[in-house]
SEPAVO-713719 format. One record per residue (C-alpha): chain; x, y, z; residue number from 1. Coordinates in nm, 2 decimals, decimal comma. Last residue first. Example, Ala and Ser with C-alpha at 12.3 -4.5 7.8 and 13.67 -1.06 7.14 Angstrom:
2
A; 1,37; -0,11; 0,71; 2
A; 1,23; -0,45; 0,78; 1
end
This chain:
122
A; -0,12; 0,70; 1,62; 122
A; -0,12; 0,64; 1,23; 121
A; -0,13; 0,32; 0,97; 120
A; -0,37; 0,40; 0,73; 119
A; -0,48; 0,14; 0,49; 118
A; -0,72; 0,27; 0,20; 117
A; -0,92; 0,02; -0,04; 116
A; -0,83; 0,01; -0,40; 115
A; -1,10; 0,01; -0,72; 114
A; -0,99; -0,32; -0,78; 113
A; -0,80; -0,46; -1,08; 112
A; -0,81; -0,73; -1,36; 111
A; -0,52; -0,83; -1,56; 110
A; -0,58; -0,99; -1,90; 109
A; -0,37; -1,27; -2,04; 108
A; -0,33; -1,41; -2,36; 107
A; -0,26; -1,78; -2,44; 106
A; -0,61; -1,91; -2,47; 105
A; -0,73; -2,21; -2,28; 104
A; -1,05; -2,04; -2,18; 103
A; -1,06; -1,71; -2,30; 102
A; -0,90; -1,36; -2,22; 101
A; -0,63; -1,56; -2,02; 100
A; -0,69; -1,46; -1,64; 99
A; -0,45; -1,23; -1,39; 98
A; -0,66; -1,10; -1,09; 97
A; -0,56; -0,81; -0,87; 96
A; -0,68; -0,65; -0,57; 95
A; -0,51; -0,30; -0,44; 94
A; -0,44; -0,15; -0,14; 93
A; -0,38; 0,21; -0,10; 92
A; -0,12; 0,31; 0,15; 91
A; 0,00; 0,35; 0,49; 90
A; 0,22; 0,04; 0,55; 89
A; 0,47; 0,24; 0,65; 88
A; 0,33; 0,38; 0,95; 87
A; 0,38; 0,01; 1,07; 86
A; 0,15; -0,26; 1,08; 85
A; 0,20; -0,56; 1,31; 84
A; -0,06; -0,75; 1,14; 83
A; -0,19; -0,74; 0,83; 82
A; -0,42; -1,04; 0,72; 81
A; -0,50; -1,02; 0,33; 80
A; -0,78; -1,22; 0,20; 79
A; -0,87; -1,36; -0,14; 78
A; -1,26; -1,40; -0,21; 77
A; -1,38; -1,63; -0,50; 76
A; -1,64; -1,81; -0,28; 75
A; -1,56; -2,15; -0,34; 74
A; -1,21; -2,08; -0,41; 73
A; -1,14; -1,87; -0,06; 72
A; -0,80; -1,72; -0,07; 71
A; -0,50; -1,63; 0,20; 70
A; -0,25; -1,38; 0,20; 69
A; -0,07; -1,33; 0,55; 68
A; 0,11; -0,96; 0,65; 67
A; 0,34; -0,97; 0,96; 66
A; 0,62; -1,23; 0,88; 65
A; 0,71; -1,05; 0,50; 64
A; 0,62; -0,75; 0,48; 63
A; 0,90; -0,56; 0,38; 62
A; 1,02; -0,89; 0,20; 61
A; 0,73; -0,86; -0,04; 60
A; 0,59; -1,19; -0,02; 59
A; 0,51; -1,54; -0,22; 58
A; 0,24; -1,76; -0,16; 57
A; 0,13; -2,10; -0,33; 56
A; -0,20; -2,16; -0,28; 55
A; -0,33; -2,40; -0,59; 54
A; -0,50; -2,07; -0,72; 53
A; -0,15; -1,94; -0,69; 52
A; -0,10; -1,65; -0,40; 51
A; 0,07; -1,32; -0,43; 50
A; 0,16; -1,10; -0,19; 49
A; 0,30; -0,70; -0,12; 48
A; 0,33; -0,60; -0,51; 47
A; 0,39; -0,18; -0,57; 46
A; 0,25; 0,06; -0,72; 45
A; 0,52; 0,37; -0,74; 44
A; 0,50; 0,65; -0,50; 43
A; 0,40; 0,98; -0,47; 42
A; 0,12; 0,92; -0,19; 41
A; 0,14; 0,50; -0,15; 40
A; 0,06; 0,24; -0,37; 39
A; -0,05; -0,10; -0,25; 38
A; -0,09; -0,41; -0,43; 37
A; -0,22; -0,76; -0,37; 36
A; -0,21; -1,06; -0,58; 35
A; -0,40; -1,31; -0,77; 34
A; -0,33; -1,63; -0,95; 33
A; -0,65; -1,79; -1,10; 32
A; -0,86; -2,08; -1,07; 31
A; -1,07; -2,12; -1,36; 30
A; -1,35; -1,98; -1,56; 29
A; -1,41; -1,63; -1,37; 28
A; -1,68; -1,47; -1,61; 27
A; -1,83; -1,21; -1,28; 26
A; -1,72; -1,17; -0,97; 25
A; -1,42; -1,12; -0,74; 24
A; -1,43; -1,00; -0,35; 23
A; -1,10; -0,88; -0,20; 22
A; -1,09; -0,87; 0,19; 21
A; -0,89; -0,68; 0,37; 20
A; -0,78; -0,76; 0,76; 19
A; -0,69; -0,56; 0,94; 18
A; -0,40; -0,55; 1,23; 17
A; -0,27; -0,31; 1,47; 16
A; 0,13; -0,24; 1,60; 15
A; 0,09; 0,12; 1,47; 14
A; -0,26; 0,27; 1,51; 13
A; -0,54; 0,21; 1,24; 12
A; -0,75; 0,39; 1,03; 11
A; -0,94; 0,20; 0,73; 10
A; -0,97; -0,05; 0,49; 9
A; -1,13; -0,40; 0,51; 8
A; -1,29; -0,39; 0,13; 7
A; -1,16; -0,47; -0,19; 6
A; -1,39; -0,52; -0,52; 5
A; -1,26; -0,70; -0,80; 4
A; -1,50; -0,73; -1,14; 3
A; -1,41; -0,98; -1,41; 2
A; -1,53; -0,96; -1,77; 1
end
């Protein structure tokens, strides 16, 4: 089992930054890919980054230039630097963790945070 805890949340104006942290614990046997997600009041989930364990990125074109994913192996914490936030932003954010159910198995198991909230208001 894997536990994801997020952190970092909270109020901010429009133009800000935050930074959220994601902390992960527990039977974590390799490197693994994570991501963030953010859902918003009435809306789908939704991926914003996603980041290899050898640190390849990808990014949700709506944030793409303002928001930065980043990961610490040797403390298995993955970042997410958000700057130039926009009401739009406004959301819960979400840590995830894709691992195979055993080591070298072929099944997967997605693991998720509890969510962290991100508001973007003046």
């Amino acid at each position: 089992q894997v536990q994801l805890v997020e952190s970092g949340g909270g109020l901010v104006q429009p133009g800000g930054s935050l930074k959220l942290s994601c902390a992960a614990s527990g039977n974590i046997f390799s490197i693994n890919a994570m991501g963030w997600y953010r859902q918003a009041p009435g809306k789908q989930r939704e991926l914003v980054a996603t980041i290899t364990g050898g640190g390849s990125t990808n990014y949700a074109d709506s944030v793409k230039g303002r928001f930065t994913i980043s990961r610490d192996n040797a403390k298995n914490t993955m970042f997410l630097q958000m700057n130039s936030l926009k009401s739009e932003d406004t959301a819960v954010y979400f840590c995830n963790l894709d691992q195979a159910i055993r080591p070298g198995s072929r099944y997967m198991r997605a693991y998720w945070g509890q969510g962290t909230q991100v508001t973007v208001s003046s």
